[in-house]
Every structure is written in structure tokens, then in C-alpha cells.
C-alpha positions as CSV (number, residue, x, y, z in Angstrom):
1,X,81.4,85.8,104.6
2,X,84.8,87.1,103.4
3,X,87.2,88.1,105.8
4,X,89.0,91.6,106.2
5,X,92.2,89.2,105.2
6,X,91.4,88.2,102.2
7,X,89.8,91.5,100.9
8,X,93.0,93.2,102.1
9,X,95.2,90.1,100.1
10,X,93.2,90.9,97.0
11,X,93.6,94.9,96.8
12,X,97.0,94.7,97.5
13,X,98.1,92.2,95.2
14,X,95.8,94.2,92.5
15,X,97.4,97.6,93.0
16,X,100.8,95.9,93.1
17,X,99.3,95.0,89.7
18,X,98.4,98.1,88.8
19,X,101.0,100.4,89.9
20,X,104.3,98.2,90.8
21,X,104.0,99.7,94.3
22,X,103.0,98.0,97.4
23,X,100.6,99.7,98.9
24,X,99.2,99.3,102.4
25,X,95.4,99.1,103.0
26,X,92.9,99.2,105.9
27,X,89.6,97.6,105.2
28,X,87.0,100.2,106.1
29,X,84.1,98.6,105.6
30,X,82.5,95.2,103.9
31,X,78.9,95.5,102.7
32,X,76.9,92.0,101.4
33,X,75.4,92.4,98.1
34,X,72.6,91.0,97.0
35,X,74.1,88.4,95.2
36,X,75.0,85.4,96.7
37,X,78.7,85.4,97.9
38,X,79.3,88.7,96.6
39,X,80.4,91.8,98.7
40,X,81.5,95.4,98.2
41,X,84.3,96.1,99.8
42,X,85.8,99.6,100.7
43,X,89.0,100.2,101.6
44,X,91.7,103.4,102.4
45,X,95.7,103.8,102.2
46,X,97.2,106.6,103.1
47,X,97.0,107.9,99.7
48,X,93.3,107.0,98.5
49,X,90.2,105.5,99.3
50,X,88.7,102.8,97.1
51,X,86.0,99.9,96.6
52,X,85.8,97.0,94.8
53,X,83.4,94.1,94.8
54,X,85.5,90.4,96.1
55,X,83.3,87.1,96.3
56,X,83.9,84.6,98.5
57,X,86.0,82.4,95.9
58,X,88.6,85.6,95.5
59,X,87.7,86.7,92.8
60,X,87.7,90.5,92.9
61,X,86.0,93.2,90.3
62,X,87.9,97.0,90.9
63,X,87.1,100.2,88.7
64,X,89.4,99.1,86.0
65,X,87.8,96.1,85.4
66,X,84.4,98.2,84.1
67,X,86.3,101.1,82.4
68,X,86.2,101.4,78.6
């Protein structure tokens, strides 16, 4: 299982990413998919709420990574 650690390592460092900004998350809630190793994780800062799907090897999938 991935830990809240990990999922919290990989949207931060992806916002930082995104935005420049470090922004602090809580991990609200990791759901295992149906796919081996795979989960959907959800997570809030005090200025959004988000999901994203991480596996276990840290690789992580957010809403930019299926937008057009």
C-alpha cells in the first residue's frame, strides 16, 4: 500500500511544479484501484481540494496529465 508520506511527497513536489509555490497538503483519503499497485488519492490545502492517481513505484497521474 502507499503511504500518506509518499502521496503527500508527490503532490507537493507536482504543484511546486505546477505553480512555483509550495503548497501544504493533508491527505484526505487513499482509495485502491482496481489495478494492481494503483490508488486514487485525494487530497486538500487550504486553498483546494484535489485527486490524483500515485502507484506504489511514485509514479503519479494528476488532471493535467489527461487534459488536451
Amino acid at each position: 500500500m502507499i503511504t500518506e508520506e509518499l502521496a503527500k511527497k508527490l503532490i507537493e513536489q507536482a504543484e511546486f511544479n505546477c505553480s512555483g509555490e509550495l503548497v501544504k497538503y493533508n491527505i484526505d483519503n487513499i482509495l485502491q484501484l482496481r489495478e494492481e499497485g494503483a490508488y486514487l488519492v485525494i487530497a486538500s490545502s487550504e486553498f483546494s481540494k484535489t485527486s490524483f492517481v500515485c502507484y506504489e513505484d511514485g509514479t503519479a497521474y494528476f488532471l493535467d496529465d489527461w487534459q488536451c
